[in-house]
KEKOL-236585 format. One line per field, with one value per residue: x, y, z of N, C-alpha, C, O in turn. Coordinates in steps of 0.1 Angstrom, whole numbers, padded with zeros to 4 digits, always signed. Atoms other than C-alpha are relative to their C-alpha. Layout:
N
nc1 [X	...]
nc2 [Y	...]
nc3 [Z	...]
cac1 [X	...]
cac2 [Y	...]
cac3 [Z	...]
cc1 [X	...]
cc2 [Y	...]
cc3 [Z	...]
oc1 [X	...]
oc2 [Y	...]
oc3 [Z	...]
***
This chain:
163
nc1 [+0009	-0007	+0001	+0016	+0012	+0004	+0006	+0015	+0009	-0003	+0010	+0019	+0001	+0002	+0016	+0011	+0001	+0008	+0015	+0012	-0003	+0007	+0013	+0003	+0001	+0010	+0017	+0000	+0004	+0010	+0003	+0002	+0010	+0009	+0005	+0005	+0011	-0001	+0016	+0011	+0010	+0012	-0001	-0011	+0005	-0012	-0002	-0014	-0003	-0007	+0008	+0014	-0001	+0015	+0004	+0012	+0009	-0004	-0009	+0000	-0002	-0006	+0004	-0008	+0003	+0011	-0003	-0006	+0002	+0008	+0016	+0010	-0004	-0002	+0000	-0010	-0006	-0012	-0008	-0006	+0010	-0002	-0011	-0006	-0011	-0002	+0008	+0017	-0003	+0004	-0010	+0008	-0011	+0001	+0008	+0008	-0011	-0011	+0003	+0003	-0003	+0014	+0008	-0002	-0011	-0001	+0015	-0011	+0009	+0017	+0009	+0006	+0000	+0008	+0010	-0005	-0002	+0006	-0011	-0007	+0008	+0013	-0014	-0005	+0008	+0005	-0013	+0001	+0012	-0004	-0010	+0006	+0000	+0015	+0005	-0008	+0010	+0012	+0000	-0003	+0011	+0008	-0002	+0009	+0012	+0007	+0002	+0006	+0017	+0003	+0005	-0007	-0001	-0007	+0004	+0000	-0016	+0000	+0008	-0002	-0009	+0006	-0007]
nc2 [-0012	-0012	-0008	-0007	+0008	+0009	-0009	-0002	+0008	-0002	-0009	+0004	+0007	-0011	-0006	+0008	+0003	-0016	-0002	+0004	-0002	-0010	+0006	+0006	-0004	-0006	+0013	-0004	-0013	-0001	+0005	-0008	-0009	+0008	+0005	-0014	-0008	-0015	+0002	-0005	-0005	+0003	+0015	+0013	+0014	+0006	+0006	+0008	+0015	+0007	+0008	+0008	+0000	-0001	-0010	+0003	-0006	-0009	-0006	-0011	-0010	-0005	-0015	-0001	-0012	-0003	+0007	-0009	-0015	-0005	+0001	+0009	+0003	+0016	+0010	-0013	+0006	-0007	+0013	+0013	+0012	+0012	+0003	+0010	+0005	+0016	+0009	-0004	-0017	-0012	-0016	-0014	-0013	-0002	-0006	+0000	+0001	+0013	+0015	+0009	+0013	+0009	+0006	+0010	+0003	+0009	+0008	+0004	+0011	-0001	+0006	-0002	+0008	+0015	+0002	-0004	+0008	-0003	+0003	-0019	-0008	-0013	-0005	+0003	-0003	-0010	-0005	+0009	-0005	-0018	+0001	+0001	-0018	+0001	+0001	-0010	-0009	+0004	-0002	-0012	-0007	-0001	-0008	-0017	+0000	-0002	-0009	-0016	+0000	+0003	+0012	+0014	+0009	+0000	-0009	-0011	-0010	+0008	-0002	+0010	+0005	+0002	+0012]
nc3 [+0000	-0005	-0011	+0002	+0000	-0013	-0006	+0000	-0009	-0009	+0000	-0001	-0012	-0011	+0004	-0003	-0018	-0001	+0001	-0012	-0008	+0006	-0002	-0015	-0009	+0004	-0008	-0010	+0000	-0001	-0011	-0008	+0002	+0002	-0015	-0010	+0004	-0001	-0008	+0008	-0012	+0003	-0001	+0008	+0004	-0009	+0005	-0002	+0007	-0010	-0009	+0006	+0017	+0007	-0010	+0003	-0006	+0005	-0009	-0005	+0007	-0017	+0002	-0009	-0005	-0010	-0015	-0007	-0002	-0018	+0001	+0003	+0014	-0002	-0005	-0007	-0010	-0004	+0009	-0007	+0002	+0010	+0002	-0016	-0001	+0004	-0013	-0001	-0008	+0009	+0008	+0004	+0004	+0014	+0005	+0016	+0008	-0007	+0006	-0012	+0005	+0002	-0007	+0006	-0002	-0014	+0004	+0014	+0004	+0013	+0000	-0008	-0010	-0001	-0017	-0010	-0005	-0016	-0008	-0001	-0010	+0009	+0004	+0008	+0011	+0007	+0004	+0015	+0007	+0006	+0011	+0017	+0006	-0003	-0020	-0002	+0004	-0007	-0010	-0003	+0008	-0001	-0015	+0000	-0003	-0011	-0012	+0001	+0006	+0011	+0003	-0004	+0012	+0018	+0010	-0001	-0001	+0010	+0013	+0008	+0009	+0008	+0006]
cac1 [+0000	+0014	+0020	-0010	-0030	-0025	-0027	-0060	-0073	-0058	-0078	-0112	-0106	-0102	-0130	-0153	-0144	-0149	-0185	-0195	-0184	-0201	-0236	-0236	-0228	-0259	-0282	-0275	-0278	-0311	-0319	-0312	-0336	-0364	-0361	-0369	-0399	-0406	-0442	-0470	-0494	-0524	-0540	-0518	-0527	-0515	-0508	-0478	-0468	-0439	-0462	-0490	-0482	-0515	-0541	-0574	-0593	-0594	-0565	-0568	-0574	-0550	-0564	-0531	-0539	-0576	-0559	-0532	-0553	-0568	-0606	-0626	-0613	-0598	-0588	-0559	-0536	-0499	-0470	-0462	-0496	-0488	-0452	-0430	-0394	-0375	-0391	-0427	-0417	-0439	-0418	-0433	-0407	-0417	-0431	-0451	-0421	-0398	-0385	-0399	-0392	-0415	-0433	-0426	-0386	-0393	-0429	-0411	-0433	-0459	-0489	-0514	-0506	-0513	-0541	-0531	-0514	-0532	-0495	-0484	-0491	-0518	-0480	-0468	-0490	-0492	-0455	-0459	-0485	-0468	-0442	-0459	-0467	-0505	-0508	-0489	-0511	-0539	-0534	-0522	-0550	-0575	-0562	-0570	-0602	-0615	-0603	-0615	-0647	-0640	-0644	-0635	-0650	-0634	-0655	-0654	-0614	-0613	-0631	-0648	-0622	-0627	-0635]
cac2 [+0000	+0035	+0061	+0082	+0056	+0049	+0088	+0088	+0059	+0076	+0107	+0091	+0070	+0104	+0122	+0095	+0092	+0130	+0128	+0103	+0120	+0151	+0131	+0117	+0151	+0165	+0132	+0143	+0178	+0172	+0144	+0169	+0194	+0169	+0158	+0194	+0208	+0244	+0246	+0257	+0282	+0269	+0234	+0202	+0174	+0147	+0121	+0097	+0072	+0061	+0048	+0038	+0026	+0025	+0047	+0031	+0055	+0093	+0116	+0140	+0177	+0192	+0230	+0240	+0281	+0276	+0254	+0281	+0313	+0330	+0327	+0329	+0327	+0295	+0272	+0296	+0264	+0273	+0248	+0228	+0213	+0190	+0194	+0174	+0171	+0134	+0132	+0144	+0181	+0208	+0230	+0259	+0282	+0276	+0298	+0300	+0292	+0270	+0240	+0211	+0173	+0149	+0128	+0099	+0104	+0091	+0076	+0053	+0021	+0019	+0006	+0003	-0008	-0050	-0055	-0041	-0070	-0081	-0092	-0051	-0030	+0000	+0019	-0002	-0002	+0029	+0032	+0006	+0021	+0056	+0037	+0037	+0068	+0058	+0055	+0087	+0110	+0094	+0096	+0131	+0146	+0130	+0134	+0169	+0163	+0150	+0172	+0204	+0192	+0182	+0156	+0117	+0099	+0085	+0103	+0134	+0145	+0114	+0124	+0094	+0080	+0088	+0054]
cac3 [+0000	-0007	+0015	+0001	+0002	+0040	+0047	+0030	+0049	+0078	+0070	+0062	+0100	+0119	+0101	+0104	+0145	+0143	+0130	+0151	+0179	+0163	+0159	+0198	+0209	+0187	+0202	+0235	+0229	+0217	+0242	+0267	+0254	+0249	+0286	+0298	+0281	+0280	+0305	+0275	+0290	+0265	+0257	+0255	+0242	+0271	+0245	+0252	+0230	+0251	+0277	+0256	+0222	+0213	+0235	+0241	+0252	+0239	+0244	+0271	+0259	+0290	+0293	+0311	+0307	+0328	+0353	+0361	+0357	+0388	+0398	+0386	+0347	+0359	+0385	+0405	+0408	+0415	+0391	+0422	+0424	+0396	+0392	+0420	+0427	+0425	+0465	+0455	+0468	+0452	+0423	+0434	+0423	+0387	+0364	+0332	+0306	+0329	+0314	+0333	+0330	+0316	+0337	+0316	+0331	+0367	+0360	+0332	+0334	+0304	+0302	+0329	+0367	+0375	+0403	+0435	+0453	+0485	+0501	+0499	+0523	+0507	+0508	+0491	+0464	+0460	+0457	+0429	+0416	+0407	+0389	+0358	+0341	+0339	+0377	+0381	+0361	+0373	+0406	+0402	+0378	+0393	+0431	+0426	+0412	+0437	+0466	+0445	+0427	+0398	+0370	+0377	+0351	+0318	+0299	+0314	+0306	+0279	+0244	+0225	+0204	+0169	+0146]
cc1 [+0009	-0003	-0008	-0007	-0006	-0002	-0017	-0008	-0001	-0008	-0012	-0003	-0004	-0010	-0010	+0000	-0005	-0013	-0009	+0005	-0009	-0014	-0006	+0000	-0015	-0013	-0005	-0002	-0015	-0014	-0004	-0015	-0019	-0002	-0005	-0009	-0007	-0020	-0006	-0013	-0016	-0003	+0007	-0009	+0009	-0002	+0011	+0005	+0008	-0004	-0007	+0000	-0012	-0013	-0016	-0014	+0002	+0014	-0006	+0000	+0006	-0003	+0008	-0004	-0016	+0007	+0010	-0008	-0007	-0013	-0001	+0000	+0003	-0001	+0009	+0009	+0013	+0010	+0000	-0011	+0000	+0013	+0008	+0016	+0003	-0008	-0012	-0003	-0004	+0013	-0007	+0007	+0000	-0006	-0005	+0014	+0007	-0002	-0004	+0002	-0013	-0001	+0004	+0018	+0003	-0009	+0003	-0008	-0008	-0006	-0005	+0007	-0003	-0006	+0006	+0003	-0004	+0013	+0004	-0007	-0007	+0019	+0010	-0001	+0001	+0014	+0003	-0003	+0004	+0013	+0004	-0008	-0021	-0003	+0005	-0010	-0012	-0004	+0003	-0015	-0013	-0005	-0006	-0011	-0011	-0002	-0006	-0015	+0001	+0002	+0009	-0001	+0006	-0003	-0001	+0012	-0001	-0013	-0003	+0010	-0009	+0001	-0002]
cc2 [+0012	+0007	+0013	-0004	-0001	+0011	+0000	-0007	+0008	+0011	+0003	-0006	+0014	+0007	-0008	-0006	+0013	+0005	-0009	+0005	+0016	-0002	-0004	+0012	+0007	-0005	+0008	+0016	+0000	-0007	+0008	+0014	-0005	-0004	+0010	+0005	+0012	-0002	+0010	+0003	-0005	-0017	-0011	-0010	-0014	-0019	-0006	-0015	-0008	-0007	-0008	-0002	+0000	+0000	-0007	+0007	+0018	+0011	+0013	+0015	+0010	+0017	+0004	+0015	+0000	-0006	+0011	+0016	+0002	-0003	+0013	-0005	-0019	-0006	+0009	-0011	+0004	-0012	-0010	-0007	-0009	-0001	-0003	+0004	-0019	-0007	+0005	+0014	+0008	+0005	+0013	+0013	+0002	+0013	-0001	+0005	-0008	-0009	-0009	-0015	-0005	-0010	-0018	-0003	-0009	-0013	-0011	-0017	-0003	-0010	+0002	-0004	-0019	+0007	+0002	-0023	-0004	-0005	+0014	+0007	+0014	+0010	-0005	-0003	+0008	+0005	-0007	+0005	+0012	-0005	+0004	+0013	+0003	+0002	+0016	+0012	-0002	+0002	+0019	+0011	-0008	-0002	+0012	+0000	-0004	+0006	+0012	-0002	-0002	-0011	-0013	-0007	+0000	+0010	+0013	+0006	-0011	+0004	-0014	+0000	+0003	-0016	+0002]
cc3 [+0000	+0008	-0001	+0003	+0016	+0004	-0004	+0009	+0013	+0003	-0001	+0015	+0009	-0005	+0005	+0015	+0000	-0001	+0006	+0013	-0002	-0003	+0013	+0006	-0005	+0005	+0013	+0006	-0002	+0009	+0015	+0003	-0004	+0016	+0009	-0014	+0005	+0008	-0013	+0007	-0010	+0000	-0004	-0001	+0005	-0008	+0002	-0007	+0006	+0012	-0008	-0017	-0008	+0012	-0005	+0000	-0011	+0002	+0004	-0008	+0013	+0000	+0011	+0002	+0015	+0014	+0010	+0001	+0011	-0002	-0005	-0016	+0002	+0017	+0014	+0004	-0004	-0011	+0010	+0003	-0010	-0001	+0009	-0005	+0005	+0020	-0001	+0007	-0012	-0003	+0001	-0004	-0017	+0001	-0012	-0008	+0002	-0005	+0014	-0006	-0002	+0008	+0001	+0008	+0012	-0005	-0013	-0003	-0011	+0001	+0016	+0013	+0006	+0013	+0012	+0006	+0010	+0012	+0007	+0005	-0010	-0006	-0013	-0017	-0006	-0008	-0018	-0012	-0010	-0008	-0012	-0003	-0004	+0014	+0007	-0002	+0003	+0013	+0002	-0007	+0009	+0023	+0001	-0001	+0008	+0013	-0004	-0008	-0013	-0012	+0000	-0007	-0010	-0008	-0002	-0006	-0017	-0013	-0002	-0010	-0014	-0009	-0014]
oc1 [+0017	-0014	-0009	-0015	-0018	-0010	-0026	-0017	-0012	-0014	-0020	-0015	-0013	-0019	-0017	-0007	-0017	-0017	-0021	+0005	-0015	-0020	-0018	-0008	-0020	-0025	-0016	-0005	-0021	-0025	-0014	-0022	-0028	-0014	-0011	-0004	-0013	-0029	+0000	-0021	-0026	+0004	+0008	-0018	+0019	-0009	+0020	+0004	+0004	+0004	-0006	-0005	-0013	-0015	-0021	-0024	+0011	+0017	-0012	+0008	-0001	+0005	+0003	-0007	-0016	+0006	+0008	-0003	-0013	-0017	+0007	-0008	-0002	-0011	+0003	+0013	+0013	+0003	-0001	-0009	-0008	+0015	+0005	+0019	-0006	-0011	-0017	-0013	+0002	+0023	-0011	+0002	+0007	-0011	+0001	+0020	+0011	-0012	-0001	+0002	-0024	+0010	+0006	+0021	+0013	-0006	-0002	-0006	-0017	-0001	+0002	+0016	-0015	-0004	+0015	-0005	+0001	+0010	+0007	-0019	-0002	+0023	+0017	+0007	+0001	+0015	+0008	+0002	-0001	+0019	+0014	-0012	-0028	-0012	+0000	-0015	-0020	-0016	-0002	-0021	-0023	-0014	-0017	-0017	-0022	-0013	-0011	-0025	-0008	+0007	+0021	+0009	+0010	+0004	-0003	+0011	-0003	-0025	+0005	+0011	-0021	+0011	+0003]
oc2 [+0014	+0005	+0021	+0003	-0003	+0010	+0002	-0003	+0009	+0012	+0012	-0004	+0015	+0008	-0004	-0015	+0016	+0014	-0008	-0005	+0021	+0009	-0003	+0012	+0012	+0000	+0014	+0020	+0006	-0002	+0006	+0019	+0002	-0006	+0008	+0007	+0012	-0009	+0020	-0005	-0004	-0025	-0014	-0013	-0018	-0028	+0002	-0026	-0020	-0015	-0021	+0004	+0004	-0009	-0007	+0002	+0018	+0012	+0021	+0016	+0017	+0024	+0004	+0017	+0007	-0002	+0012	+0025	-0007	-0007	+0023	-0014	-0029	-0005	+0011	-0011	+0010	-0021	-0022	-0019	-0018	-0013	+0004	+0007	-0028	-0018	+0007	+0017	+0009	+0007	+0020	+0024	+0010	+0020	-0009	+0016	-0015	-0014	-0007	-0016	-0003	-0016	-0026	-0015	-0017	-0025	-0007	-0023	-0009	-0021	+0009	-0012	-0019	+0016	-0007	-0032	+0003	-0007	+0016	+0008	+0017	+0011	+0001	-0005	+0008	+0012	-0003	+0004	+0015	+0002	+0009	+0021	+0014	+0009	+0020	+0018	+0008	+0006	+0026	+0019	+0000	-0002	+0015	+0005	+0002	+0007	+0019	+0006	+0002	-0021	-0013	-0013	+0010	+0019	+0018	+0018	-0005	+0002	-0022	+0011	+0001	-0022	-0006]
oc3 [+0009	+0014	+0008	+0010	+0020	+0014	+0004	+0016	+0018	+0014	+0004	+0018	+0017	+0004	+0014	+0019	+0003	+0006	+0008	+0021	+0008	-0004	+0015	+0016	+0005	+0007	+0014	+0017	+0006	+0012	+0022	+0013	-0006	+0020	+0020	-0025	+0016	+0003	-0015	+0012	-0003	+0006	-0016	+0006	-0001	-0003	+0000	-0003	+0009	+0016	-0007	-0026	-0020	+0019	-0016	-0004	-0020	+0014	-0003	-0017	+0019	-0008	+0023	+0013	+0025	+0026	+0022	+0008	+0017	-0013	-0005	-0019	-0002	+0024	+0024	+0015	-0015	-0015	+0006	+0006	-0008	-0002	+0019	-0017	+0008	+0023	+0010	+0012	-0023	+0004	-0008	-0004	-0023	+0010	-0019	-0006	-0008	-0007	+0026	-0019	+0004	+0009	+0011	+0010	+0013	-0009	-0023	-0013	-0006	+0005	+0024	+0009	+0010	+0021	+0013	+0004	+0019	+0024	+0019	+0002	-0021	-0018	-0021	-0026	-0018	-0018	-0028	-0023	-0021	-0015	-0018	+0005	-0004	+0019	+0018	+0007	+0002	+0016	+0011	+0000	+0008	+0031	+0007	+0009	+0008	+0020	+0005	-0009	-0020	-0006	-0002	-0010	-0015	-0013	-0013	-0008	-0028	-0011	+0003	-0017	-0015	-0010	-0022]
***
């Protein structure tokens, strides 16, 4: 082999470590920015394919502006009513804009919860229970609704599916 030959190789090997090193830092750049999501003050649509590869029910229409605006327009609730630290510690230091992590990062289970075990203490259940990113939101969105009055049923927050 000549000694062109083995610089070129030599030159396509370090390029081609260079751009994959230049691709992983761009993943992770975007990985990063994907794991914190910018709080959106109108309605989200609490769709998650990552939990639920396929959503049986309708997806949620999440009306995050009414929930945060004062009475009587909305609801008057504060960020840390739904948003936690890694020990379940209101963020109340947010604000409308703050990135916040997705749900799915702790909550990381998919799919529904199995049948409460009757070995495990209710505690322990519940600890179970919040694994999963269904039991999580569930417990959390509809925690609320029942301490402030409002709706519990499927059908109420869940649309019919279109067929």
């Amino acid at each position: 082999m000549s000694k062109r030959l083995k610089q070129i190789i030599m030159i396509l090997t370090i390029s081609g470590i260079g751009m994959l090193f230049l691709v992983a830092g761009i993943n992770a750049e975007e990985a990063e920015k994907a794991e914190k999501k910018p709080c959106t003050p109108d309605v989200m649509e609490m769709k998650n394919e990552q939990a639920f590869p396929q959503h049986r029910m309708g997806i949620v229409q999440f009306d995050h502006k009414k929930h945060v605006a004062d009475k009587p327009d909305g609801y008057g609730l504060g960020c840390g009513e739904c948003h936690h630290d890694e020990n379940g510690e209101p963020l109340s230091d947010l604000k409308p804009g703050d990135a916040v992590k997705n749900c799915l990062e702790c909550h990381n289970k998919q799919g529904r919860p199995a049948r409460p075990d009757p070995s495990m203490s209710p505690e322990e259940q519940q600890k179970e229970k919040l694994k999963y990113y269904y039991g999580a939101i569930h417990e959390n969105c509809m925690g609320c609704h029942k301490k402030q009055g409002g709706p519990v049923s499927c059908m109420e927050c869940h649309p019919q599916p279109q067929r």
